[in-house]
Chimera marker file (.cmm) of the C-alpha trace (Angstrom):
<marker_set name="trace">
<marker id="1" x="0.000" y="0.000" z="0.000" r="1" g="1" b="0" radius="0.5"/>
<marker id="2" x="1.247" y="3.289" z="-1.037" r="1" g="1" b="0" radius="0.5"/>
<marker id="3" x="0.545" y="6.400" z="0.272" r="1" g="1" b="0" radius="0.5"/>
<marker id="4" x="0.550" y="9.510" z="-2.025" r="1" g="1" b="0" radius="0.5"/>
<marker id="5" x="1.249" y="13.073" z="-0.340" r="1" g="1" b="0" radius="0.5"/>
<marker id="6" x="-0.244" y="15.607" z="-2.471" r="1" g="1" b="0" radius="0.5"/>
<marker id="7" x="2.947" y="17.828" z="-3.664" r="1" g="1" b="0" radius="0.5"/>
<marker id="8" x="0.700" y="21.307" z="-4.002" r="1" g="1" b="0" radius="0.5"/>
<marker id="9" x="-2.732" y="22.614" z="-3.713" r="1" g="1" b="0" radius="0.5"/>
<marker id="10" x="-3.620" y="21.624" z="-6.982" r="1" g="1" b="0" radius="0.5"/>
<marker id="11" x="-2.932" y="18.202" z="-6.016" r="1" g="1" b="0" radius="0.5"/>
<marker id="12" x="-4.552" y="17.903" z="-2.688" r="1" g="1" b="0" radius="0.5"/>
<marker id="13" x="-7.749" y="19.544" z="-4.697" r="1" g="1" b="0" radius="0.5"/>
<marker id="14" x="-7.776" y="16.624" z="-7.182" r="1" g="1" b="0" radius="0.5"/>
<marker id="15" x="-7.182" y="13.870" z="-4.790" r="1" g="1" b="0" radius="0.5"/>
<marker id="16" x="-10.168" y="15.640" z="-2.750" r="1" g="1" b="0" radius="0.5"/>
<marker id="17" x="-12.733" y="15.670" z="-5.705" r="1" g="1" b="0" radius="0.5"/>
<marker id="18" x="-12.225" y="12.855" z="-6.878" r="1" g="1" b="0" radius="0.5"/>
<marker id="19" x="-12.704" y="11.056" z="-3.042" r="1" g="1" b="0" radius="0.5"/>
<marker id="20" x="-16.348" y="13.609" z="-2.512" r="1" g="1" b="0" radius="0.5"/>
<marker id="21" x="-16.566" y="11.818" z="-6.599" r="1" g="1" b="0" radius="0.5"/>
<marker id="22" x="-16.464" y="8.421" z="-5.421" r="1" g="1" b="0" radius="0.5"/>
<marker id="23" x="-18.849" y="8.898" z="-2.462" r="1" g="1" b="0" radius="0.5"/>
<marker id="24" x="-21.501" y="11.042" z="-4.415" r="1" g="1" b="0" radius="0.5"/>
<marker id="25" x="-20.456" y="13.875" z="-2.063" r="1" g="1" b="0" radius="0.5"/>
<marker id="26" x="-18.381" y="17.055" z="-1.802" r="1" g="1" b="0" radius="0.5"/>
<marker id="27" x="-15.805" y="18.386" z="0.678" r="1" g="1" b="0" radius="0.5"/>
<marker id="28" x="-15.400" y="22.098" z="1.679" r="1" g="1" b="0" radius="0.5"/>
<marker id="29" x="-11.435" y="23.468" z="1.515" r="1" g="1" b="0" radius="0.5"/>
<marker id="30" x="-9.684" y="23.578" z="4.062" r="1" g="1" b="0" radius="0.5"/>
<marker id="31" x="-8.683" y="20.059" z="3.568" r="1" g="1" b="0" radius="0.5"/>
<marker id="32" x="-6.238" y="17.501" z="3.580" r="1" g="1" b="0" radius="0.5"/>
<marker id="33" x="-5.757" y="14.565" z="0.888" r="1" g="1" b="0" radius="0.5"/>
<marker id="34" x="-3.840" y="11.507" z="0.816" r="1" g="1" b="0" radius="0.5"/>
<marker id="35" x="-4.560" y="8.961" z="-2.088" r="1" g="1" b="0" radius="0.5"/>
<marker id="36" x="-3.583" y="5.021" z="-1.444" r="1" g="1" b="0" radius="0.5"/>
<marker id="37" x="-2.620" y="3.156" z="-4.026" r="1" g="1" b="0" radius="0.5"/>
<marker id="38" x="-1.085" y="-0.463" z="-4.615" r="1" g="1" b="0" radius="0.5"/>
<marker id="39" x="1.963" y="0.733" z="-5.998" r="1" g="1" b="0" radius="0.5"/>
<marker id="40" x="3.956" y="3.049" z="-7.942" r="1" g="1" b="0" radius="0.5"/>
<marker id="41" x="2.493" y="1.400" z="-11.000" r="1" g="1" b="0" radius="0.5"/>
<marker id="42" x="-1.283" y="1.306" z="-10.272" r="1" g="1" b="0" radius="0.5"/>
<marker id="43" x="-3.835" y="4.768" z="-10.131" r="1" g="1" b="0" radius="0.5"/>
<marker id="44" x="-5.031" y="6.013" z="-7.529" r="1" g="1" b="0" radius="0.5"/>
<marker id="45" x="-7.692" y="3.399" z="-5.963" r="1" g="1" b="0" radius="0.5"/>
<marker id="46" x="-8.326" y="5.221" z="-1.920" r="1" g="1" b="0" radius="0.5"/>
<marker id="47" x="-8.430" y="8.258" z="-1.172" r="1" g="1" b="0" radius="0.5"/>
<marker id="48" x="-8.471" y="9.994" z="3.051" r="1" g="1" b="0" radius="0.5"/>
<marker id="49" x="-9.917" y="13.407" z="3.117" r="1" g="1" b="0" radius="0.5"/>
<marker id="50" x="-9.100" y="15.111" z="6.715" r="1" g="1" b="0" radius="0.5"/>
<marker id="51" x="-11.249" y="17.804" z="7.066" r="1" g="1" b="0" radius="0.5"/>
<marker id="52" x="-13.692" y="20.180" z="9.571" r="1" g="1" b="0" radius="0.5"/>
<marker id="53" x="-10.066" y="21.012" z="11.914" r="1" g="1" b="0" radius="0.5"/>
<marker id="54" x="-11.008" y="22.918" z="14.863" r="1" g="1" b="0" radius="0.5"/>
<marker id="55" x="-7.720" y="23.007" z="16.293" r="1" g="1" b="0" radius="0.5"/>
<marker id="56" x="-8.211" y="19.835" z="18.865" r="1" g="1" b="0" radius="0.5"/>
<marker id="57" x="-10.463" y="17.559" z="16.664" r="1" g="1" b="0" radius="0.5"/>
<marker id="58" x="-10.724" y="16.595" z="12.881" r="1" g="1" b="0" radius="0.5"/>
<marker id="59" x="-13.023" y="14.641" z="10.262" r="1" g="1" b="0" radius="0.5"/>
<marker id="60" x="-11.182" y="11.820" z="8.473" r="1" g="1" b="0" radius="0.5"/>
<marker id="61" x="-12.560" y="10.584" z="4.995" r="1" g="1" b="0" radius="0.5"/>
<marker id="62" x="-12.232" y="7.862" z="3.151" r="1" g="1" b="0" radius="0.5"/>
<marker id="63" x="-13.205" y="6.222" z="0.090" r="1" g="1" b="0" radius="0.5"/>
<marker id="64" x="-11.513" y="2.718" z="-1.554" r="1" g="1" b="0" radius="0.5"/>
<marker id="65" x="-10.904" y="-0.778" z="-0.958" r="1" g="1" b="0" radius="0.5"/>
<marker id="66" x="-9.304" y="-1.051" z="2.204" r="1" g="1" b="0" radius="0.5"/>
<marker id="67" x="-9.118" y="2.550" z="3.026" r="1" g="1" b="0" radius="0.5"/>
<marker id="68" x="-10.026" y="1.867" z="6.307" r="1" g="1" b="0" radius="0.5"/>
<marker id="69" x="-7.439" y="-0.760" z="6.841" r="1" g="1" b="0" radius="0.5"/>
<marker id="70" x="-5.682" y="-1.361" z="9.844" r="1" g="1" b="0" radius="0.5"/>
<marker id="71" x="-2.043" y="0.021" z="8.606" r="1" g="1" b="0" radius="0.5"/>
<marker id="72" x="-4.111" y="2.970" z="7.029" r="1" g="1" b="0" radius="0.5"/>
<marker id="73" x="-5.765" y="3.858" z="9.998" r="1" g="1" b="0" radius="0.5"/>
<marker id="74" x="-2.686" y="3.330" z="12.252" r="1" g="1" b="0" radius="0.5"/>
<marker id="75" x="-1.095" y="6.048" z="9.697" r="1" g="1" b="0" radius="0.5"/>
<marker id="76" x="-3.791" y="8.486" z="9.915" r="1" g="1" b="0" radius="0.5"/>
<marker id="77" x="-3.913" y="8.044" z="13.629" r="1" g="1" b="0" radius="0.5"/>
<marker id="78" x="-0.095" y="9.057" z="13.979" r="1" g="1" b="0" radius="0.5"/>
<marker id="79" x="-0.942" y="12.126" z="11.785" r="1" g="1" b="0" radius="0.5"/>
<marker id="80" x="-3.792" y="13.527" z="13.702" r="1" g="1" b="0" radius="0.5"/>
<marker id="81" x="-2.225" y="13.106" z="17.034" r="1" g="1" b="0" radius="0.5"/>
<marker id="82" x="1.115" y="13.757" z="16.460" r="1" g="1" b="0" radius="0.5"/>
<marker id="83" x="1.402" y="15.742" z="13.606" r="1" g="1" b="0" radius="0.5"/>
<marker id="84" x="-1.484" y="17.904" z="14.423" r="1" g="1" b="0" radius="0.5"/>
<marker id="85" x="-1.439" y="17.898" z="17.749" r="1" g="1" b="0" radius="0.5"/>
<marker id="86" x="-5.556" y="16.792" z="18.025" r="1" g="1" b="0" radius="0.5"/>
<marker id="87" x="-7.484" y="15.412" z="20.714" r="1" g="1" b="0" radius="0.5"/>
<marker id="88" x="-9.848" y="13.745" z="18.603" r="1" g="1" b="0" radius="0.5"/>
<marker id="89" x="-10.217" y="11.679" z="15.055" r="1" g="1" b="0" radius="0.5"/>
<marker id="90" x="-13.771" y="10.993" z="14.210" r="1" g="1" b="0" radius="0.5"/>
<marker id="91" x="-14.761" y="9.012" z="11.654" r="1" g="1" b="0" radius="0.5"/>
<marker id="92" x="-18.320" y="8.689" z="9.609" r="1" g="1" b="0" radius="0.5"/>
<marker id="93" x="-19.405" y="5.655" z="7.318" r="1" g="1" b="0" radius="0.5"/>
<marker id="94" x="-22.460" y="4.678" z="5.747" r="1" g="1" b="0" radius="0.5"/>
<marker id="95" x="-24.625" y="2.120" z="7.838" r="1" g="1" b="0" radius="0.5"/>
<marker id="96" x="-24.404" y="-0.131" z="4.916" r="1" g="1" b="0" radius="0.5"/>
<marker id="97" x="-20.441" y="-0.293" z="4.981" r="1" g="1" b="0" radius="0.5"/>
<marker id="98" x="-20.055" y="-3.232" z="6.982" r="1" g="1" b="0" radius="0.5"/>
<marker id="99" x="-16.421" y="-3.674" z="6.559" r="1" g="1" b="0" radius="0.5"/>
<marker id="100" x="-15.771" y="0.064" z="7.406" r="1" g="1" b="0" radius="0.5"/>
<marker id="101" x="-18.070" y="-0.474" z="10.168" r="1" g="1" b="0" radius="0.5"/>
<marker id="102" x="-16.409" y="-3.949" z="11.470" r="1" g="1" b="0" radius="0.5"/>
<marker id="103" x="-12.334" y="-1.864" z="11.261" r="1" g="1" b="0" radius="0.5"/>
<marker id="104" x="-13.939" y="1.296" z="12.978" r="1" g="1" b="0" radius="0.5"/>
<marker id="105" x="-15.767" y="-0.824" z="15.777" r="1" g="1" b="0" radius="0.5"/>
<marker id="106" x="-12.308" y="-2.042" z="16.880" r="1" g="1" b="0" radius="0.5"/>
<marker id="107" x="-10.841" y="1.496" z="17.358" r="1" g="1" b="0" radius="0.5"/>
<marker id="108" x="-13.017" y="4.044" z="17.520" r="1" g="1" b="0" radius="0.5"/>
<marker id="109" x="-16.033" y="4.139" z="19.742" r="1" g="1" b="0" radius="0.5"/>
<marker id="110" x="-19.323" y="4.397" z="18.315" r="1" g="1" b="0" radius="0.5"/>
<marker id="111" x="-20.726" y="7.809" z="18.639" r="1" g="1" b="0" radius="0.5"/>
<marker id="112" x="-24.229" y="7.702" z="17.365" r="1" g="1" b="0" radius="0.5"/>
<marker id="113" x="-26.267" y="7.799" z="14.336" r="1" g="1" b="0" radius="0.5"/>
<marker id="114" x="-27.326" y="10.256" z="11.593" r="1" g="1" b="0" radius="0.5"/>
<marker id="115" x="-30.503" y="9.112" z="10.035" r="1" g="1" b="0" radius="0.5"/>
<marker id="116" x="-30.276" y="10.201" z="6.066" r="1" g="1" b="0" radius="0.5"/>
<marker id="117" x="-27.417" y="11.782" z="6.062" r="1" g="1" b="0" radius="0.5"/>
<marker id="118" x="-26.192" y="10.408" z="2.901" r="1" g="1" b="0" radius="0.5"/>
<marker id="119" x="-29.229" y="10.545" z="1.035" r="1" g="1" b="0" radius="0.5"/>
<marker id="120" x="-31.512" y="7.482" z="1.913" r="1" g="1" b="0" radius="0.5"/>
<marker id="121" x="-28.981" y="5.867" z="3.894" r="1" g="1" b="0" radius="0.5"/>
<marker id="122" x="-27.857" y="6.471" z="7.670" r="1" g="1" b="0" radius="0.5"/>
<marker id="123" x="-24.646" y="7.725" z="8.847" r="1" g="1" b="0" radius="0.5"/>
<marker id="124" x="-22.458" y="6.020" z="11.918" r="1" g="1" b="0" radius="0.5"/>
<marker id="125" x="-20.534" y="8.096" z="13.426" r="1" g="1" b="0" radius="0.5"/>
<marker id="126" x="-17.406" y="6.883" z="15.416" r="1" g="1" b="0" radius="0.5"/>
<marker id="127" x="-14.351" y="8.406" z="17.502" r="1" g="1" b="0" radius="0.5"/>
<marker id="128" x="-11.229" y="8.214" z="18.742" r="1" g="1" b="0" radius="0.5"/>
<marker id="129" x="-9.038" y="10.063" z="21.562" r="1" g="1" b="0" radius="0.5"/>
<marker id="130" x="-5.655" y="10.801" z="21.091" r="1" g="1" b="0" radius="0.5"/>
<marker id="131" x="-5.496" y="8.835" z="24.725" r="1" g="1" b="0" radius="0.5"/>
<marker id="132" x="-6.952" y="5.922" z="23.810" r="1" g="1" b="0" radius="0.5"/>
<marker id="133" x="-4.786" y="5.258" z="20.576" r="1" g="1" b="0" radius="0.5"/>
<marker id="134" x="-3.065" y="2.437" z="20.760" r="1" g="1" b="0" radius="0.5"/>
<marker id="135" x="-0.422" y="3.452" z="18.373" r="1" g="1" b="0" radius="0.5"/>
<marker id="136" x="1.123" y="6.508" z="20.333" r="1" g="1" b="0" radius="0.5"/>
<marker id="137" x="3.508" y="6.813" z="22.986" r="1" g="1" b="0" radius="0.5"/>
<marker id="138" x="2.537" y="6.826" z="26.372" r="1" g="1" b="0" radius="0.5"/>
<marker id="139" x="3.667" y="8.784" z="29.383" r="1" g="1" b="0" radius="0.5"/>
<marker id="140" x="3.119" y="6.254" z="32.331" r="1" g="1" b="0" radius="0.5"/>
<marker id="141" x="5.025" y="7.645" z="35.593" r="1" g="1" b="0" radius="0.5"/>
<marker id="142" x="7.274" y="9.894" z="33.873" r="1" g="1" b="0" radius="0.5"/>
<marker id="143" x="8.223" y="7.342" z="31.322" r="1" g="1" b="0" radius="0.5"/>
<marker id="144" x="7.472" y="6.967" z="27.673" r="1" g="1" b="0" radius="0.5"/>
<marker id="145" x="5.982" y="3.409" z="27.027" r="1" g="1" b="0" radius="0.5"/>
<marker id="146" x="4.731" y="2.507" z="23.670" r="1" g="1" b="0" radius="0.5"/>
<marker id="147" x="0.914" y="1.398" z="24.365" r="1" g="1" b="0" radius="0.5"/>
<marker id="148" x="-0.104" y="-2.281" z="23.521" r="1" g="1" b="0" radius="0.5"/>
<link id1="1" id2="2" r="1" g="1" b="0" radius="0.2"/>
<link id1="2" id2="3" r="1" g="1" b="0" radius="0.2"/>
<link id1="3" id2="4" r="1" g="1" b="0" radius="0.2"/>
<link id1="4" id2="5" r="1" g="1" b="0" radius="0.2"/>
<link id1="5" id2="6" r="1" g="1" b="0" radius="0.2"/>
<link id1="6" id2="7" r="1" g="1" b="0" radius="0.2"/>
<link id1="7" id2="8" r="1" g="1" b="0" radius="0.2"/>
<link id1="8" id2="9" r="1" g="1" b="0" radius="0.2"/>
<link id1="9" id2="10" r="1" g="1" b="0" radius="0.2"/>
<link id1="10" id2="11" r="1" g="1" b="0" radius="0.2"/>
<link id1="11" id2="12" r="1" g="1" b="0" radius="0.2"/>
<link id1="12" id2="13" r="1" g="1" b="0" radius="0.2"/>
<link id1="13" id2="14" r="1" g="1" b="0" radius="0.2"/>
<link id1="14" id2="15" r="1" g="1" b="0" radius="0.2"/>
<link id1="15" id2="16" r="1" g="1" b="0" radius="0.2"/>
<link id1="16" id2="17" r="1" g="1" b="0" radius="0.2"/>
<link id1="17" id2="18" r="1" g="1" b="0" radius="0.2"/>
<link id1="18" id2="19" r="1" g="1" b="0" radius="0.2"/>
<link id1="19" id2="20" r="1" g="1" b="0" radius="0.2"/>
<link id1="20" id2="21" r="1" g="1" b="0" radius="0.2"/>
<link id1="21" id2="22" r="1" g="1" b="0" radius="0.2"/>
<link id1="22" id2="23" r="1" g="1" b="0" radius="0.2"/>
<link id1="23" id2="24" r="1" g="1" b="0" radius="0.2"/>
<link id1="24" id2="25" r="1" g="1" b="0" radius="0.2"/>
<link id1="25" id2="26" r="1" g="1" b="0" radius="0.2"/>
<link id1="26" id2="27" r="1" g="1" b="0" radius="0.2"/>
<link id1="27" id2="28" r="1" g="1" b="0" radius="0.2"/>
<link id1="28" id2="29" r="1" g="1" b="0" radius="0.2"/>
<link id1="29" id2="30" r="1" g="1" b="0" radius="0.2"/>
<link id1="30" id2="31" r="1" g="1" b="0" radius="0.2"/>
<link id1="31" id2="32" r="1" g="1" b="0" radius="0.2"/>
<link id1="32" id2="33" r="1" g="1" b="0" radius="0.2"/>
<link id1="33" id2="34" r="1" g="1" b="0" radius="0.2"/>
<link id1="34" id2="35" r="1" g="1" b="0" radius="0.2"/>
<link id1="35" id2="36" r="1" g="1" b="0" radius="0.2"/>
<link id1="36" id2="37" r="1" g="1" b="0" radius="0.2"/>
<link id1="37" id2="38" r="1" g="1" b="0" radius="0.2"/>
<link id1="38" id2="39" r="1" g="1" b="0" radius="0.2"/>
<link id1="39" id2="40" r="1" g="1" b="0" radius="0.2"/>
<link id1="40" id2="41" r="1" g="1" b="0" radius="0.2"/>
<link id1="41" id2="42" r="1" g="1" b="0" radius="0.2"/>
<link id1="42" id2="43" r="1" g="1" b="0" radius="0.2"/>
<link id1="43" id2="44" r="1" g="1" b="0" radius="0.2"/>
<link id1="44" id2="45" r="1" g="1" b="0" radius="0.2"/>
<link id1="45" id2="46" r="1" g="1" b="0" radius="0.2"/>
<link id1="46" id2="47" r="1" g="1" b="0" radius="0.2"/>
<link id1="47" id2="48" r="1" g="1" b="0" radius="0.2"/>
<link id1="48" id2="49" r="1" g="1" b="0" radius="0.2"/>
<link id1="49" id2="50" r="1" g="1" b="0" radius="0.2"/>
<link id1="50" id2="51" r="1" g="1" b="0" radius="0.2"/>
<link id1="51" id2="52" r="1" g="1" b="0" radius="0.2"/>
<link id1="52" id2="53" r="1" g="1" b="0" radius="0.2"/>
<link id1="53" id2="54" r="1" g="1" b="0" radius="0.2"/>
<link id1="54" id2="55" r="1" g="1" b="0" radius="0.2"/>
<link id1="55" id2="56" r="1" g="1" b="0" radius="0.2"/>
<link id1="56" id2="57" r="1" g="1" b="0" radius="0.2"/>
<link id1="57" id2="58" r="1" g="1" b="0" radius="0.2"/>
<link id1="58" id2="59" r="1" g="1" b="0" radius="0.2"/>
<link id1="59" id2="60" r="1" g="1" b="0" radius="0.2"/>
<link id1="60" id2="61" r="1" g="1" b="0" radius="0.2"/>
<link id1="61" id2="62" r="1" g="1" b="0" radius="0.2"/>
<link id1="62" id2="63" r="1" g="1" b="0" radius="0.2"/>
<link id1="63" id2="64" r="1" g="1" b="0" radius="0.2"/>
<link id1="64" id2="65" r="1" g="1" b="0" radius="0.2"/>
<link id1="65" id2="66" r="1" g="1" b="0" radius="0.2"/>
<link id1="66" id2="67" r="1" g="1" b="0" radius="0.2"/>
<link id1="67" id2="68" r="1" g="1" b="0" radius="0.2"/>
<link id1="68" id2="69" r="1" g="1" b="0" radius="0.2"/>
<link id1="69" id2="70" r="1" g="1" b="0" radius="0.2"/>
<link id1="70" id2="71" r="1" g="1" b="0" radius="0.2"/>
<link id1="71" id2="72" r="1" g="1" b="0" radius="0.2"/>
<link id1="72" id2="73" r="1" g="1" b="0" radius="0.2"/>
<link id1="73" id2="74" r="1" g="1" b="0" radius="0.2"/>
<link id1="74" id2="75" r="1" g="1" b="0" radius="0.2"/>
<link id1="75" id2="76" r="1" g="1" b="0" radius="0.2"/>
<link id1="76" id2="77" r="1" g="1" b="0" radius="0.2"/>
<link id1="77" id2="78" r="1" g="1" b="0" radius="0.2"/>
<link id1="78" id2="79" r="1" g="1" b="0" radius="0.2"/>
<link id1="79" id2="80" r="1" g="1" b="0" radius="0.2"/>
<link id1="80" id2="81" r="1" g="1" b="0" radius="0.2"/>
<link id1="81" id2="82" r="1" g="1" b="0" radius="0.2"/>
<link id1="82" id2="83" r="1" g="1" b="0" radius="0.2"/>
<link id1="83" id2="84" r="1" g="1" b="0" radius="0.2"/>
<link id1="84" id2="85" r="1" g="1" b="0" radius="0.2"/>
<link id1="85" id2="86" r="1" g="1" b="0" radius="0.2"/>
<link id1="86" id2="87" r="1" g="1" b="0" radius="0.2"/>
<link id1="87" id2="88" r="1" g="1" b="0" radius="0.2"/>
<link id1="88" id2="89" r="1" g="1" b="0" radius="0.2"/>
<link id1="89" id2="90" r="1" g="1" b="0" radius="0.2"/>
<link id1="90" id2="91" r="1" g="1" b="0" radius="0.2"/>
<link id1="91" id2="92" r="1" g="1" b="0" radius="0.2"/>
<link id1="92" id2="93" r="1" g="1" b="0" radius="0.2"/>
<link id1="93" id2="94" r="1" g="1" b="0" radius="0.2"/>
<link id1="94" id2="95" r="1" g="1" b="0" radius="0.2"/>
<link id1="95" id2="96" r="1" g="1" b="0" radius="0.2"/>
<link id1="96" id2="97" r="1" g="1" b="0" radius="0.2"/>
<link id1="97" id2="98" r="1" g="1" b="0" radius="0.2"/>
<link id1="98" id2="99" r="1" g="1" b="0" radius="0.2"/>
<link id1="99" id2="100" r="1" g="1" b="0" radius="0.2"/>
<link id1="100" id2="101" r="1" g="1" b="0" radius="0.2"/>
<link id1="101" id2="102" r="1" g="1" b="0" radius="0.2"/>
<link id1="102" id2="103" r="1" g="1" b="0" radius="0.2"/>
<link id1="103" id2="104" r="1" g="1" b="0" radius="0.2"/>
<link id1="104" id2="105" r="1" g="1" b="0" radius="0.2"/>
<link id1="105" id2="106" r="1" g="1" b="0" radius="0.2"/>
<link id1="106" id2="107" r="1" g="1" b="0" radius="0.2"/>
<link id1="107" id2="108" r="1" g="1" b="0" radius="0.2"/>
<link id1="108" id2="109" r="1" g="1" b="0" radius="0.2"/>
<link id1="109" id2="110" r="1" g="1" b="0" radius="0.2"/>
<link id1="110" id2="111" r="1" g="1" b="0" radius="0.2"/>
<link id1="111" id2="112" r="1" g="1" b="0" radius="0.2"/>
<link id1="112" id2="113" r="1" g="1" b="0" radius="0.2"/>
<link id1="113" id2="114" r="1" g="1" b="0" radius="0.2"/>
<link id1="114" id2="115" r="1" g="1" b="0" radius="0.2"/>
<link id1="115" id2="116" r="1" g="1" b="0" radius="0.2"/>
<link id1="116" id2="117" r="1" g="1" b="0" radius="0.2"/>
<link id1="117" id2="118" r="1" g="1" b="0" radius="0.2"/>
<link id1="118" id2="119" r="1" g="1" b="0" radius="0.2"/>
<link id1="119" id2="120" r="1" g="1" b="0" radius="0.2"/>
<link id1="120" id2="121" r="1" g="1" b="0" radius="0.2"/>
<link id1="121" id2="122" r="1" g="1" b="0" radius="0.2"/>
<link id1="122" id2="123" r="1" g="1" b="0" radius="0.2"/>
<link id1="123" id2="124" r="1" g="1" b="0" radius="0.2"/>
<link id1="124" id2="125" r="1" g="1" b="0" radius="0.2"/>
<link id1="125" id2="126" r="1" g="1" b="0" radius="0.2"/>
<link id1="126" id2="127" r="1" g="1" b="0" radius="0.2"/>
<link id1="127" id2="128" r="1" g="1" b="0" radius="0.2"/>
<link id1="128" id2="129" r="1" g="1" b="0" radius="0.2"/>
<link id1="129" id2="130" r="1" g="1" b="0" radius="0.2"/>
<link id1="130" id2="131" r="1" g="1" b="0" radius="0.2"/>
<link id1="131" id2="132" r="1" g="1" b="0" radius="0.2"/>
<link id1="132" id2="133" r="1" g="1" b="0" radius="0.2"/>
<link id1="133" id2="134" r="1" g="1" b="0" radius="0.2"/>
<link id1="134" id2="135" r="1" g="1" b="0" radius="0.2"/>
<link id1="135" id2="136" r="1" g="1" b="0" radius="0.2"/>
<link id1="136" id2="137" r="1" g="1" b="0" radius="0.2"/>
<link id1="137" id2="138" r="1" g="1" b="0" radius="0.2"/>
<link id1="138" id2="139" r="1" g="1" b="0" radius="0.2"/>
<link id1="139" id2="140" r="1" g="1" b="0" radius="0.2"/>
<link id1="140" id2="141" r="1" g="1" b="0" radius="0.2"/>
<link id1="141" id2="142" r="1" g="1" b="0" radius="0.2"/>
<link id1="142" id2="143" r="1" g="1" b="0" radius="0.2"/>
<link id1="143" id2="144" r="1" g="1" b="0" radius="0.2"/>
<link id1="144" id2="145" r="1" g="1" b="0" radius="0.2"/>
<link id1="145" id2="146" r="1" g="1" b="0" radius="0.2"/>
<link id1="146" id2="147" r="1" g="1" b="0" radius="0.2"/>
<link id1="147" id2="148" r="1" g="1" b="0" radius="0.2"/>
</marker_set>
């Protein structure tokens, strides 16, 4: 799995419309866009859209076979907490996702539901704390421990 880091603006805008493409949606700048792909060889097949930053929480995106993948979502994790310095990563999938659902349930805590927000469907809503990742160094007693 590759992960492609928009080099500009321009970019991050087409890796953004074509994600709110995919999902029959649109996202409002400011945003962030990373696309996933295979490999260096293959198009663009994911796409993460981190938007709606308030300064201590953020929306993640995402669109594409395994885009919601546990190495993916350890990645974006480390970026919203580290990088960014956020308390909180939420996440929002259509009730009819059931794999997106199933990787989210492990993680994130479910947060509630949005009846028709995309259209006919529902939304689920989950969320994660920056203290309850398990992928970021801990301070237990003064000492950094790397959480299980």
């Amino acid at each position: 799995m590759r992960l492609i880091i928009p080099a500009g603006p321009r970019e991050n805008e087409a890796i953004g419309s074509w994600c709110a493409t995919k999902l029959g949606t649109a996202v409002y700048p400011p945003y962030f866009a990373v696309g996933i792909a295979k490999d260096e060889n293959e198009p663009l097949r994911g796409a993460l859209v981190f938007n709606q930053f308030n300064g201590h929480q953020i929306e993640m995106t995402g669109y594409g076979p395994k885009v919601f993948s546990p190495s993916v979502v350890k990645a974006a994790a480390k970026y919203v907490f580290d990088q960014l310095g956020c308390a909180r990563l939420s996440a929002t999938t259509r009730r009819g996702n059931v794999k997106a659902r199933k990787l989210l349930g492990r993680h994130f805590k479910f947060e509630g539901c949005s009846p028709r927000y995309f259209g006919n469907e529902d939304a689920l809503r989950f969320y994660m704390l920056a203290e309850d990742c398990p992928w970021l160094e801990k301070k237990r007693n003064g000492i950094d421990t790397k959480a299980a």
